[in-house]
Backbone bond lengths (Angstrom), bond angles and torsions (degrees), N, CA, C in turn:
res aa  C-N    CA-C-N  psi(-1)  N-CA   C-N-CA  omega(-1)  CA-C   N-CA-C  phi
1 X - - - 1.448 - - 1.530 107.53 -
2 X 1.429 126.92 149.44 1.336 140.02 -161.85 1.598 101.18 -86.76
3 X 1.784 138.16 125.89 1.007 142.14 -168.53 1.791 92.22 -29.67
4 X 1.581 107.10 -82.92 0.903 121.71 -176.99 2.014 132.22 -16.84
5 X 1.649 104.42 -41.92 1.234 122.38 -171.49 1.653 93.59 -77.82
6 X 1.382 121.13 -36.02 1.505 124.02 -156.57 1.797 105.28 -84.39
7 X 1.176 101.50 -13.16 1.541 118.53 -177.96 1.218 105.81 -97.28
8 X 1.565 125.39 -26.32 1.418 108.07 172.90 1.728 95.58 -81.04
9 X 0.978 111.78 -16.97 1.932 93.28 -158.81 1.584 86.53 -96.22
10 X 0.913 143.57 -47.64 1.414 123.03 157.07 1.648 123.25 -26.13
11 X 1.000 117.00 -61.87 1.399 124.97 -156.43 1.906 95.53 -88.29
12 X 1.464 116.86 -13.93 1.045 112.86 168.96 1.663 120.57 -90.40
13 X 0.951 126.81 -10.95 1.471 152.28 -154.19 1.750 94.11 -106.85
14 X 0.909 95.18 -68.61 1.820 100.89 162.71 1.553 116.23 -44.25
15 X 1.261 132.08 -23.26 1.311 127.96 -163.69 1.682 114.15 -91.41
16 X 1.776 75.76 -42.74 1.783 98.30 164.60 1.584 103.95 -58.94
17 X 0.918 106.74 -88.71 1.398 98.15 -157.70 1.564 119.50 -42.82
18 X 1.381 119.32 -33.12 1.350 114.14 173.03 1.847 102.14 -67.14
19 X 1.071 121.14 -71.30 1.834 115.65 155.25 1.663 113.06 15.78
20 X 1.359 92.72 -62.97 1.999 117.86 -156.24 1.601 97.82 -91.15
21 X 1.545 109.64 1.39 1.531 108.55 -174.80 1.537 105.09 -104.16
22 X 1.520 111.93 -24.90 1.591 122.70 -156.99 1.764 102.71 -140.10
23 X 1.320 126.57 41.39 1.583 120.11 163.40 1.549 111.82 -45.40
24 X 1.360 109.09 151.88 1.164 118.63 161.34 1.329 129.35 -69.11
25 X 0.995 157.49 145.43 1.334 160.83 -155.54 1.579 115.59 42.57
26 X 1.505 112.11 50.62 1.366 108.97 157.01 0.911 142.32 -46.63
27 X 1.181 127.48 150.50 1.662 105.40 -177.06 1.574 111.70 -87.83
28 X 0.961 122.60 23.90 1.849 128.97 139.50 1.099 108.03 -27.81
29 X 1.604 122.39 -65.46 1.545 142.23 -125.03 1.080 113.89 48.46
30 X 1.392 141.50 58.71 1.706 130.61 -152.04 1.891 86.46 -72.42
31 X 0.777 134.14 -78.50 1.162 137.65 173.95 0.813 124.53 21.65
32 X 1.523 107.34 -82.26 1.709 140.06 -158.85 2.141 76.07 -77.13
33 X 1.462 126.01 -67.15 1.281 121.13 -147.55 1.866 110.88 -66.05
34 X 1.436 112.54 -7.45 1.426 130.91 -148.67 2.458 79.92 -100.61
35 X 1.210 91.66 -48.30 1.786 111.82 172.16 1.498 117.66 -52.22
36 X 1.624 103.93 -38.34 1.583 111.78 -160.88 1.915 83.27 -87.87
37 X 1.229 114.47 -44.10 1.844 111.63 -171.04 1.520 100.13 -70.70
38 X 1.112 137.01 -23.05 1.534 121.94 -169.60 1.797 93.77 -68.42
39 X 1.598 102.76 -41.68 2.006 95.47 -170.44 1.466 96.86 -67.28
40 X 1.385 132.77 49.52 1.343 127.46 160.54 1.561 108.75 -133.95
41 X 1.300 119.82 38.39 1.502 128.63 -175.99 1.585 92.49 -105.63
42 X 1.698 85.72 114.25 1.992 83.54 169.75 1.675 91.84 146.32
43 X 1.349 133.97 -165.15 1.224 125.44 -155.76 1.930 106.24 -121.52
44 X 1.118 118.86 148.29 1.421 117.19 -175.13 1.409 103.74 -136.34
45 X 1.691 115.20 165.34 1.266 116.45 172.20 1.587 103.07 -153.20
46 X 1.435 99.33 164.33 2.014 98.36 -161.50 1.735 82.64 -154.79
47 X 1.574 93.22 137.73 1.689 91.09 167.20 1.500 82.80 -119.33
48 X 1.682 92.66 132.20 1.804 107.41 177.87 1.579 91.18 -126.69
49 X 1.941 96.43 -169.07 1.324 89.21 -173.70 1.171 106.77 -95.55
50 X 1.204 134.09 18.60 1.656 132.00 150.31 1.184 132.80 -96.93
51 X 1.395 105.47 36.96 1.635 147.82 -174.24 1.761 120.94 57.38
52 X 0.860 144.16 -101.03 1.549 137.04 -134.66 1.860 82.45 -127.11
53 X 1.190 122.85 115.16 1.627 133.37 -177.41 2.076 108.05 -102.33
54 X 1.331 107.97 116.38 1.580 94.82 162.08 1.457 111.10 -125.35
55 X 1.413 94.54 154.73 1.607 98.31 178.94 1.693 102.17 -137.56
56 X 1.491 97.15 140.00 1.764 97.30 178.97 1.610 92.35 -111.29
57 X 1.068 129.28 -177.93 1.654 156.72 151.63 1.221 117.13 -160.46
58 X 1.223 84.56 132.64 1.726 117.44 172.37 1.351 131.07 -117.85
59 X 1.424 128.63 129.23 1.708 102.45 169.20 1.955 105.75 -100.63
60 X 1.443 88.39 150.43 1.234 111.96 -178.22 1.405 121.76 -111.88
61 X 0.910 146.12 -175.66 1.679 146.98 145.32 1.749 100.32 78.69
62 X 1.318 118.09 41.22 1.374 114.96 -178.38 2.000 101.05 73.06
63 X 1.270 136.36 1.18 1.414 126.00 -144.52 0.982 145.14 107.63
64 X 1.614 125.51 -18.01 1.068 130.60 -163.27 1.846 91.42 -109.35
65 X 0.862 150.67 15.33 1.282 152.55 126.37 1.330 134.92 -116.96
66 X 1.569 108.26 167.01 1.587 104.81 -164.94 1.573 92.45 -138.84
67 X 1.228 108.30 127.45 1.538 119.46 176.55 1.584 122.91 -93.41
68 X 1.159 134.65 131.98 1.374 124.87 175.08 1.414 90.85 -125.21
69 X 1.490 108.10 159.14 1.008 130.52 -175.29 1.532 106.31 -148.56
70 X 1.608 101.18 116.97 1.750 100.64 -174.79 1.476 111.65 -94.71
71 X 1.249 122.29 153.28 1.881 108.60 158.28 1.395 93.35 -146.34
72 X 1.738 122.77 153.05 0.976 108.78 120.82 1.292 128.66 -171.47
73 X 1.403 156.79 -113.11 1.591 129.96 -147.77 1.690 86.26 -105.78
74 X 1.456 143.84 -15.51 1.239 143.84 -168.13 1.248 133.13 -130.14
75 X 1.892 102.67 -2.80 1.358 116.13 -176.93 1.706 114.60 -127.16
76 X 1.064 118.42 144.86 1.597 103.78 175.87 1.143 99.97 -66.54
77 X 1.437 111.90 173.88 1.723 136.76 -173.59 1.862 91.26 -74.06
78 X 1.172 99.38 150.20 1.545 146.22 172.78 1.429 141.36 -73.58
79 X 1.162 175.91 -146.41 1.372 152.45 124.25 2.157 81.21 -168.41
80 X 0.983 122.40 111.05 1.892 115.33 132.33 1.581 114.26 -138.00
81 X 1.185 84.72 150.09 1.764 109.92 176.68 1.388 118.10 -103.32
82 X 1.338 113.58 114.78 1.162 88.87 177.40 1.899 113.81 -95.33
83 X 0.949 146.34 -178.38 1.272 135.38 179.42 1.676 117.39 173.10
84 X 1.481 110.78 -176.47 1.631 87.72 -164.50 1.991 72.03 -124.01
85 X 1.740 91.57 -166.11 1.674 110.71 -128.26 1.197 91.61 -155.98
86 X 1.497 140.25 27.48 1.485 144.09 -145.37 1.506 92.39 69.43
87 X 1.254 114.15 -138.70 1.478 127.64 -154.13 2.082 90.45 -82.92
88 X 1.206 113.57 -8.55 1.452 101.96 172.63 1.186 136.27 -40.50
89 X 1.425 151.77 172.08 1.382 131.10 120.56 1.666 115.89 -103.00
90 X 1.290 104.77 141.59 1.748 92.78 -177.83 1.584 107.55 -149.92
91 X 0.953 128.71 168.09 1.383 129.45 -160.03 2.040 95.46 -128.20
92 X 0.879 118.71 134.21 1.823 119.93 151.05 1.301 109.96 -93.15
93 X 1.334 120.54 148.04 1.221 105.66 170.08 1.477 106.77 -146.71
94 X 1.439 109.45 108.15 1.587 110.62 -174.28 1.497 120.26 -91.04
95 X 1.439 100.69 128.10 1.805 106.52 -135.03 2.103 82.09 -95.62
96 X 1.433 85.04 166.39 1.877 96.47 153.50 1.338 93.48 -70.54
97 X 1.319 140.54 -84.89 1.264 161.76 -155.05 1.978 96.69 -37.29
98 X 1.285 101.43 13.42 1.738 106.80 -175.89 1.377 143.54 44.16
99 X 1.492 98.63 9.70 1.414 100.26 -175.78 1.853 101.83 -107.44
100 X 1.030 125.44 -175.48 1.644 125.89 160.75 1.127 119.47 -111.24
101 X 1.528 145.42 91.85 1.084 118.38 162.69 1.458 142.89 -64.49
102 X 1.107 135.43 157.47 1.555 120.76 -164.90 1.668 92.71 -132.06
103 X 1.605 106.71 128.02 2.045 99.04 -173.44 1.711 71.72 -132.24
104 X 1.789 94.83 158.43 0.634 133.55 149.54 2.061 125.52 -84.91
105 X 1.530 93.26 133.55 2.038 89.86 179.51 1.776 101.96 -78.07
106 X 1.488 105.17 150.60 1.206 135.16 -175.67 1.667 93.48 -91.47
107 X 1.105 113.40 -172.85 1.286 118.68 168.93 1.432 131.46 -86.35
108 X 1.737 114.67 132.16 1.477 112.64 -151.44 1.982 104.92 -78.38
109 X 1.085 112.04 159.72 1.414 96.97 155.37 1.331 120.27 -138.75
110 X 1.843 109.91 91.70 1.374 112.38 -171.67 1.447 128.74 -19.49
111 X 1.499 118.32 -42.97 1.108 132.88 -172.12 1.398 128.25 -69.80
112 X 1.324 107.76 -22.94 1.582 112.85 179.08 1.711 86.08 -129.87
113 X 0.880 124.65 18.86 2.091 119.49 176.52 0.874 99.83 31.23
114 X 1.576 128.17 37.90 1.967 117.34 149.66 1.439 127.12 -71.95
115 X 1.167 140.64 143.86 1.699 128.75 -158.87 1.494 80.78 -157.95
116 X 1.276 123.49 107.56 1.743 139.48 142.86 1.453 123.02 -39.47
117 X 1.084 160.26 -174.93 0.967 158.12 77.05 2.223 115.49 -123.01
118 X 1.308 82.35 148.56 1.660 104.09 -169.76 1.213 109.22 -124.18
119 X 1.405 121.20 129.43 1.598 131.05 164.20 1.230 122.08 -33.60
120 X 1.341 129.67 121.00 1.462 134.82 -173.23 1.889 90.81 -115.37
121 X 1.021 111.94 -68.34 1.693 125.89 165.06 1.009 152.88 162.05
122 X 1.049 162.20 -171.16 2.058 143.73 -99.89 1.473 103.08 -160.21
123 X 1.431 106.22 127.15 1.623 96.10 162.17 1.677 101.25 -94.69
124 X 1.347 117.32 -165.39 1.253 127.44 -143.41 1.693 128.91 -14.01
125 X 1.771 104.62 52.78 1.371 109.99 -163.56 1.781 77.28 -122.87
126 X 1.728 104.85 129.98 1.231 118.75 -148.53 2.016 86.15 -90.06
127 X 1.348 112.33 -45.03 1.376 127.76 -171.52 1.394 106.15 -122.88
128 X 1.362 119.83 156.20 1.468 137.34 168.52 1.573 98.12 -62.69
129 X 1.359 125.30 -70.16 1.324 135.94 173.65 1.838 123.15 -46.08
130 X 1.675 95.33 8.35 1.698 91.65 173.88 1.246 108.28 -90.60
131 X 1.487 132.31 -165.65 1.156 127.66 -177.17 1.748 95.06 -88.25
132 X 1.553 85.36 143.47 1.993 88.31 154.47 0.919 97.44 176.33
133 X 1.684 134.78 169.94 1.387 154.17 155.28 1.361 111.33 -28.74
134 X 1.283 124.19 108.51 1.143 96.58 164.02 1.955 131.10 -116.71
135 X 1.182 95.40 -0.16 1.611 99.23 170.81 1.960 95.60 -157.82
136 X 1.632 90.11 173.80 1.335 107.95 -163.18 1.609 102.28 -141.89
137 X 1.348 101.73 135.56 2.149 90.24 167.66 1.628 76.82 -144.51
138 X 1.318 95.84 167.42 1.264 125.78 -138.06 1.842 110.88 -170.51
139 X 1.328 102.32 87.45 1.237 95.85 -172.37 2.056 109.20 -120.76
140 X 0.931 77.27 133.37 2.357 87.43 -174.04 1.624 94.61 -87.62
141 X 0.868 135.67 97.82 1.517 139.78 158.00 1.238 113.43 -52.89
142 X 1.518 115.13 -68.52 1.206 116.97 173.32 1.648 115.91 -153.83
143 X 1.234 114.61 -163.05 1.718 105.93 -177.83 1.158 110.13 -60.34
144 X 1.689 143.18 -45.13 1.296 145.41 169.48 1.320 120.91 -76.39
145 X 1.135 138.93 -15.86 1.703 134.68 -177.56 1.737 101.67 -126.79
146 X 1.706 112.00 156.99 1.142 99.36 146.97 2.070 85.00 -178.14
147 X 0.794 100.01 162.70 1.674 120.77 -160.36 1.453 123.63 -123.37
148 X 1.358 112.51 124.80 1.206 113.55 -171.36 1.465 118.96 -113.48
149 X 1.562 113.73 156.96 1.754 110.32 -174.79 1.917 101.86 -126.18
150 X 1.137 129.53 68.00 1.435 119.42 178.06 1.733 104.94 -66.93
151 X 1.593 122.51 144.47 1.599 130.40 162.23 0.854 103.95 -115.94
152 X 1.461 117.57 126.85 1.589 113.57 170.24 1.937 100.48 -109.58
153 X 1.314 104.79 144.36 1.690 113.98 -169.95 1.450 102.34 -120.54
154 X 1.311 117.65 132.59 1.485 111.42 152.41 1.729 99.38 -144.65
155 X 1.881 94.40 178.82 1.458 85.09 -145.47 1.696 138.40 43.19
156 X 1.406 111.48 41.08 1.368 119.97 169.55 1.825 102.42 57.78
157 X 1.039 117.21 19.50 1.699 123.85 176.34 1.478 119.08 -126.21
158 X 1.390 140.15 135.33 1.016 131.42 143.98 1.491 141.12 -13.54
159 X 1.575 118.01 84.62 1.780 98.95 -164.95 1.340 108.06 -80.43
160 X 1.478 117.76 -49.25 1.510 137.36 158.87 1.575 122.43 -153.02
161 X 1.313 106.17 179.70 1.638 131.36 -169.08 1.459 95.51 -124.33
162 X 1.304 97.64 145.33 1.333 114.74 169.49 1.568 118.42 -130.54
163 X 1.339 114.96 96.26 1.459 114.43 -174.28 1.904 105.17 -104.55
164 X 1.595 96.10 157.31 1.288 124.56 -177.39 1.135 122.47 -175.43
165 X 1.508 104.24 136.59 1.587 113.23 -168.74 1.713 93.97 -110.76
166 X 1.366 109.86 141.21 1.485 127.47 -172.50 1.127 107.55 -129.26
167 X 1.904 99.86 140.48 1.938 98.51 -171.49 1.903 70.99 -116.53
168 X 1.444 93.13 162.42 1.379 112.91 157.35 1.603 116.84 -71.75
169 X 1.793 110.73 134.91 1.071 105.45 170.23 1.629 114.97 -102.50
170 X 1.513 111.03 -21.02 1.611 122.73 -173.71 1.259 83.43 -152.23
């Protein structure tokens, strides 16, 4: 086969399979779930047991991202994005703990506004087995409340969860 011919079927073969990795209309709904997080732009507050929790969101990038920003009386400040990935939805999430994790969303379910997301993987995370975030749920109850479940894993185990329920303040 001619350099040339072997480079298209390479580079075409590759397209497929990434193609066969990311269809449109997954059953994610990234869409519909990427729609349900924008009605969370505005300010929240959660008393957890690491005392008084705020969260802002914003969209940025014309829309196509959604910023959260965590603080609160016991933790340093926060940074995740959520954003899409081609037809993905996926979240970054730039930890205190210094690394980023990057998850992919599970499948949404309009009906109860639960939205998954699971570790796909990390920039400056040296090992799988270091500490970091490793999944997120995320549920919208309604226009004023909605509740969150972060796990953080090291050594490939569950160390803890951090749950909090958030009312809207603006």
């Amino acid at each position: 086969m001619k350099p040339h011919l072997l480079l298209a079927t390479i580079l075409l073969a590759g397209t497929t399979a990434y193609a066969a990795d990311s269809k449109p209309g997954q059953t994610t709904n990234a869409a519909a779930a990427f729609a349900r997080l924008k009605t969370l732009v505005g300010e929240w507050e959660a008393d957890t047991e690491m005392g008084k929790a705020h969260l802002s969101y914003e969209l940025i990038a014309g829309g196509t991202a959604l910023v959260e920003r965590f603080s609160s009386d016991k933790m340093a400040p926060m940074l995740t994005v959520y954003h899409f990935n081609g037809d993905r939805l996926m979240l970054t999430h730039y930890c205190e703990a210094g690394n980023q994790p990057r998850m992919l969303a599970g499948p949404f379910n309009p009906e109860t506004g639960e939205l998954e997301f699971q570790f796909l993987d990390a920039t400056n995370l040296a090992s799988a087995s270091d500490g970091h975030m490793h999944s997120a749920r995320i549920r919208l109850i309604d226009n004023s409340h909605m509740a969150s479940e972060w796990q953080f894993y090291e050594k490939g185990e569950r160390k803890f969860t951090e749950n909090a329920r958030y009312t809207r303040v603006k």
